[in-house]
C-alpha positions as a Markdown table, in Angstrom:
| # | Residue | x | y | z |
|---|---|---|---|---|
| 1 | Unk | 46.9 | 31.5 | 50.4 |
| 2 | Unk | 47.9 | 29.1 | 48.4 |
| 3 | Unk | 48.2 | 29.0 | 44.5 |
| 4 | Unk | 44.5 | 28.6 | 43.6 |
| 5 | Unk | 45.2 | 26.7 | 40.4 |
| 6 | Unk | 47.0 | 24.3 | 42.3 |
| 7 | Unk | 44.0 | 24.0 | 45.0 |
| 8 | Unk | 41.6 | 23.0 | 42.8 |
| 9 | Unk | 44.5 | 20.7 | 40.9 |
| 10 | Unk | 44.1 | 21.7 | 37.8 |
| 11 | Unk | 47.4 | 23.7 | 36.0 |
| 12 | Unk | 47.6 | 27.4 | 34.7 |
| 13 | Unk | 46.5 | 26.4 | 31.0 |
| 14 | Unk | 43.4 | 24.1 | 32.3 |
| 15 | Unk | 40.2 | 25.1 | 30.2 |
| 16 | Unk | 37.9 | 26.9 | 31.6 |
| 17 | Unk | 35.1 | 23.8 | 31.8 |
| 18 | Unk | 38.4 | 22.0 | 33.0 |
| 19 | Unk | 38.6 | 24.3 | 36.3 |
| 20 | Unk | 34.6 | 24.2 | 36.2 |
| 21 | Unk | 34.5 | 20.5 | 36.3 |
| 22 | Unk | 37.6 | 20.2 | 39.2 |
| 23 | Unk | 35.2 | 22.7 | 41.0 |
| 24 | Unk | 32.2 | 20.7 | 40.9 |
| 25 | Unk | 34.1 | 17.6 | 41.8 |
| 26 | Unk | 35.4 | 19.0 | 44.9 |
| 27 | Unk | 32.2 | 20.2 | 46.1 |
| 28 | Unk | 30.9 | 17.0 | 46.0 |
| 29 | Unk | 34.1 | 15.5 | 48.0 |
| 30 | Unk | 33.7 | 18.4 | 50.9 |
| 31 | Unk | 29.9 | 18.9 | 50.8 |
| 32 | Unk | 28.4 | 18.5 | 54.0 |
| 33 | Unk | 25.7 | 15.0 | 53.7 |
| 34 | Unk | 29.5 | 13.7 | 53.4 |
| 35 | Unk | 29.9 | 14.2 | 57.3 |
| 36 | Unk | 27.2 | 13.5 | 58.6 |
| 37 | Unk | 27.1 | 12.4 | 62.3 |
| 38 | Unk | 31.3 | 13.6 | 62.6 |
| 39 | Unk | 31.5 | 17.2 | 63.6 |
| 40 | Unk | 35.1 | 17.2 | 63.6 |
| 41 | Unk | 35.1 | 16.1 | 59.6 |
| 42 | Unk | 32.9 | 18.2 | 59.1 |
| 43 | Unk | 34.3 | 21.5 | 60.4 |
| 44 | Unk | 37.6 | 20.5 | 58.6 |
| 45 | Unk | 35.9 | 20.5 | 55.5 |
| 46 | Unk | 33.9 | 23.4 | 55.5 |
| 47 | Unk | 37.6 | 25.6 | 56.1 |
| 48 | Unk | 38.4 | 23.2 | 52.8 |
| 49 | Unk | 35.8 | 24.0 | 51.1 |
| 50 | Unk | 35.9 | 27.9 | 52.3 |
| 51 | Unk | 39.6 | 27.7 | 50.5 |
| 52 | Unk | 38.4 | 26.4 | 47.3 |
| 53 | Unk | 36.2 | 28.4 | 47.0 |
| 54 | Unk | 38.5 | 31.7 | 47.4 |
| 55 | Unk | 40.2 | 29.8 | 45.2 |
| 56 | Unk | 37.6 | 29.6 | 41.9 |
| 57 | Unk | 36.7 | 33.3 | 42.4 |
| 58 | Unk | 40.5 | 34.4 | 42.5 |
| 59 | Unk | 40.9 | 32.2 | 38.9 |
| 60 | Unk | 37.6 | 34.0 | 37.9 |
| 61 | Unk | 38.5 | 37.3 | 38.6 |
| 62 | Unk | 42.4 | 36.9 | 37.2 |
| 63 | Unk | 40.8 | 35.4 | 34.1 |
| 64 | Unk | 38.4 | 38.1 | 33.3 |
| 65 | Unk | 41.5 | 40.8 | 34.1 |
| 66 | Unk | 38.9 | 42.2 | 36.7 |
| 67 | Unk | 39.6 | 43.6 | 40.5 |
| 68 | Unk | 35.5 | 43.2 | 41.4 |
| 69 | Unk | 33.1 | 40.9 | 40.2 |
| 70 | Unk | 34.1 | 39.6 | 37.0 |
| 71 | Unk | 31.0 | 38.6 | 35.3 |
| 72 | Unk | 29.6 | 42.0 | 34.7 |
| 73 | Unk | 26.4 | 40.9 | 37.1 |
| 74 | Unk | 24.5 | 43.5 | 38.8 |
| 75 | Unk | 24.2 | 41.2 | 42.0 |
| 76 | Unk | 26.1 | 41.3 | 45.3 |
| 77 | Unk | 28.5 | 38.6 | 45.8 |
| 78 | Unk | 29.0 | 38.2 | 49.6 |
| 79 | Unk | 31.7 | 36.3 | 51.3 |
| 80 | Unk | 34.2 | 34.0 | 48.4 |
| 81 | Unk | 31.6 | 31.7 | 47.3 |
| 82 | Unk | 31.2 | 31.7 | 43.7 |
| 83 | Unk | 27.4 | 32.7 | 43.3 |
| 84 | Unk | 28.1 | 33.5 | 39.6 |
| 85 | Unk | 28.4 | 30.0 | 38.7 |
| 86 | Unk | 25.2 | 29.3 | 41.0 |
| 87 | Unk | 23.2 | 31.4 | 39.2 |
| 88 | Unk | 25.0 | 30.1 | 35.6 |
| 89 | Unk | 23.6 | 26.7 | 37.0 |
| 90 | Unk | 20.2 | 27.7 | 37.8 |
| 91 | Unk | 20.1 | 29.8 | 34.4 |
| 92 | Unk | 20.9 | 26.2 | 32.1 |
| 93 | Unk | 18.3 | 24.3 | 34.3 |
| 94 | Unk | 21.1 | 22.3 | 36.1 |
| 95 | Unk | 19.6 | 22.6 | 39.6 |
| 96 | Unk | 21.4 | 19.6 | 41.0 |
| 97 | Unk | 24.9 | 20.8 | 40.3 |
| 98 | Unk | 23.4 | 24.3 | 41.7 |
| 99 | Unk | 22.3 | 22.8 | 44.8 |
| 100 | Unk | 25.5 | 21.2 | 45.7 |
| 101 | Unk | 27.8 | 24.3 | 45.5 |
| 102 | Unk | 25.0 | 26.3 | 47.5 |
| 103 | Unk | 24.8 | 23.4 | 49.8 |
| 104 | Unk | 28.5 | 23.0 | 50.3 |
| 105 | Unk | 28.9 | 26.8 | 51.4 |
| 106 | Unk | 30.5 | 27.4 | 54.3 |
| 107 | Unk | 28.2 | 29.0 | 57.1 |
| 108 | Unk | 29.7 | 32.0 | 57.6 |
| 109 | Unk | 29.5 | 32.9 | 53.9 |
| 110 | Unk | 25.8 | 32.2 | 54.0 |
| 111 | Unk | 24.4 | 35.8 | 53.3 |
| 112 | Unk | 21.7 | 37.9 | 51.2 |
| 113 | Unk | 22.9 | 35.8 | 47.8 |
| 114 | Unk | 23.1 | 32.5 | 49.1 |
| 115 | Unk | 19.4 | 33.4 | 50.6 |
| 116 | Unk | 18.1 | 34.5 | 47.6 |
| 117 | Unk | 19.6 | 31.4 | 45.2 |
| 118 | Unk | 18.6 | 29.1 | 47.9 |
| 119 | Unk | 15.1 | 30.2 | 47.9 |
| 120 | Unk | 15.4 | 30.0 | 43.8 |
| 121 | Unk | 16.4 | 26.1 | 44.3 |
| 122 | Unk | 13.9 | 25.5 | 46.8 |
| 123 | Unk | 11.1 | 26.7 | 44.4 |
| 124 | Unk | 12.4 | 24.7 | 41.8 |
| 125 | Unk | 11.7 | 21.8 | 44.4 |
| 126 | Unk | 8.3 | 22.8 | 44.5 |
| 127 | Unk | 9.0 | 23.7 | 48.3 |
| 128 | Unk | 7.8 | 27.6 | 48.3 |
| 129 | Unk | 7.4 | 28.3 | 51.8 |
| 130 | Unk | 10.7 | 27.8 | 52.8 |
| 131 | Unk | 11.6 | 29.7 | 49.5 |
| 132 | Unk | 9.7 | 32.5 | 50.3 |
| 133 | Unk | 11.8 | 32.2 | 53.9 |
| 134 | Unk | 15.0 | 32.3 | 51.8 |
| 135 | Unk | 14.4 | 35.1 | 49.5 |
| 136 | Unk | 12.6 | 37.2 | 53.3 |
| 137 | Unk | 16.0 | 36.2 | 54.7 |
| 138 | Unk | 17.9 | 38.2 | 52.2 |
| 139 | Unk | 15.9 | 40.8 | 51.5 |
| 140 | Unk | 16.4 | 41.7 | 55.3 |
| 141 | Unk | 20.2 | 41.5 | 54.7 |
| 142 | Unk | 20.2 | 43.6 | 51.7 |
| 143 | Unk | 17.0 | 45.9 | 51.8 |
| 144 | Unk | 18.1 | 48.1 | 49.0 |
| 145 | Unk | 18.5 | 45.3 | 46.7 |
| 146 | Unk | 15.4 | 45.7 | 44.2 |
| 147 | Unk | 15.8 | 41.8 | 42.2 |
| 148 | Unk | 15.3 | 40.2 | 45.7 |
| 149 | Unk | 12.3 | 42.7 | 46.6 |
| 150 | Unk | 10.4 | 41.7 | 42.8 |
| 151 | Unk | 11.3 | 38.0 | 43.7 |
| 152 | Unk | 9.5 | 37.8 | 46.9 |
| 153 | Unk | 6.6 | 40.1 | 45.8 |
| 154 | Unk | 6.4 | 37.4 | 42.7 |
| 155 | Unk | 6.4 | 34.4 | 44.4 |
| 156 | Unk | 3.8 | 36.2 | 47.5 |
| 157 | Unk | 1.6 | 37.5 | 44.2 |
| 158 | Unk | 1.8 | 34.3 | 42.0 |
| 159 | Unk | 1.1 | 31.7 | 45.4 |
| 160 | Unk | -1.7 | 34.0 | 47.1 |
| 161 | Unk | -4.4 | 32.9 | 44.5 |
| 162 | Unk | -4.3 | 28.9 | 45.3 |
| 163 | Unk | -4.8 | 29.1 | 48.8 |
| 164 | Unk | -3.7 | 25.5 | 50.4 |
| 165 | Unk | -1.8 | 24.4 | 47.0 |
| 166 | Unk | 1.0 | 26.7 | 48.5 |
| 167 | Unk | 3.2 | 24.0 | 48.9 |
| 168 | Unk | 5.3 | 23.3 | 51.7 |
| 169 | Unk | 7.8 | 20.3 | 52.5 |
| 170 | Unk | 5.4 | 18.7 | 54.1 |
| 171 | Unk | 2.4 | 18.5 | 51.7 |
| 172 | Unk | 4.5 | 18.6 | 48.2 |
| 173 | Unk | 3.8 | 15.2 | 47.5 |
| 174 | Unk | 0.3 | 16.2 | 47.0 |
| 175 | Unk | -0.7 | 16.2 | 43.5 |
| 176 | Unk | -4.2 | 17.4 | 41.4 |
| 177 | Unk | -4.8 | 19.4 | 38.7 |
| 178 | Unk | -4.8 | 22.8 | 40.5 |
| 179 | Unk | -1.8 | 22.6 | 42.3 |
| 180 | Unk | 0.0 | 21.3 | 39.4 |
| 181 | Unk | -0.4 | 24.4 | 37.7 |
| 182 | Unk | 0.8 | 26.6 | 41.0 |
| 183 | Unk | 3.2 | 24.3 | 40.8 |
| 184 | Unk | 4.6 | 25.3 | 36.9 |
| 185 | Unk | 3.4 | 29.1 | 37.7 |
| 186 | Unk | 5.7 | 29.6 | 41.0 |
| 187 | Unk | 8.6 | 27.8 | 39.1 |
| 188 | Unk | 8.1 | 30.2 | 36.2 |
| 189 | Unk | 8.3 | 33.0 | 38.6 |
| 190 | Unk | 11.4 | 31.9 | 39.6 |
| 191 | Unk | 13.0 | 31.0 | 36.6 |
| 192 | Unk | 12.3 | 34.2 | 35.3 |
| 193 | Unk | 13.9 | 35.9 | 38.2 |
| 194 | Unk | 17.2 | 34.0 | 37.3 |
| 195 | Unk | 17.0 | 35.1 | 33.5 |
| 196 | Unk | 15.4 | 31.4 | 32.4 |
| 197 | Unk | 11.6 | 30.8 | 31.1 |
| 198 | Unk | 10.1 | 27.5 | 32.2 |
| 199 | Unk | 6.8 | 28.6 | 30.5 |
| 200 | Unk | 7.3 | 31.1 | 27.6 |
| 201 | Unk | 3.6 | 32.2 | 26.9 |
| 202 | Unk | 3.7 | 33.8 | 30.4 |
């Protein structure tokens, strides 16, 4: 592999928002909405984008003087992408710049923690079926992990009182009083599964 500093073109005494910021702007260059309609573009970029990634999680881990994980998280990392700055994202309320990196992930490094911090974004997006899909999804790739069982018994226990308000894709655009205030519950839920408070008196 190639140096990772020099992959993400930044040099060895960057900053660390410095390498942040060349990491972001490369996910924006490979992500996939970028080649739509060209298969071939688009399969070159995801190996791209599989490389910088390795590459961000190999200056992580060299910075933090750390063989493992080197964020002293609980949660699994699977395949190279780095789901510690996902969930660093989520945690400041910067779900756009989340979305992109999780969207930008190459397929085959799709597993339990994308699942889970997709299904996190999508209930941000008010869109808690398919969040509930997510977080199913990797609790069936990683049984034993206990903060992806309490998110999907959350969001099942905080969504099974409002009935139709359970929001979907299709009917989020729908707006009254009641499903408003699913809507602020379920984001709580989730907020608080990714160590944020939307609503503090709850």
């Amino acid at each position: 592999m190639r140096d990772p500093y020099q992959v993400l073109g930044v040099s060895r005494s960057a900053t660390d928002e410095e390498i942040k910021k060349a990491y972001r702007n490369l996910a924006r260059q490979y992500h996939p909405d970028n080649f739509a309609g060209k298969p071939e573009a688009a399969a070159s970029a995801e190996a791209v984008m599989k490389e910088i990634n390795e590459a961000y999680d190999n200056i992580q881990k060299e910075r933090a003087g750390k063989g493992g994980t080197s964020h002293g998280t609980s949660y699994t990392s699977s395949g190279t992408t780095s789901f510690y700055e996902v969930r660093r994202l989520i945690s400041q309320g910067l779900y756009s710049d989340a979305e992109l990196i999780i969207d930008s992930t190459p397929s085959g490094d799709r597993g339990a923690e994308w699942n889970y911090l997709k299904g996190c974004l999508l209930t941000q997006r008010g869109y808690y079926y398919d969040a509930l899909r997510c977080i199913e999804i990797a609790c069936y790739l990683d049984p034993n992990n206990l903060e992806y069982r309490e998110a999907k018994n959350r969001l099942k226990m905080r969504a099974s009182g409002f009935g139709d308000e359970y929001r979907t894709a299709t009917n989020v655009g729908n707006c009254d009083l009641c499903g408003t205030c699913s809507t602020l519950i379920c984001c709580d839920g989730c907020c608080e599964c990714c160590g944020g408070d939307l609503i503090s008196c709850c």
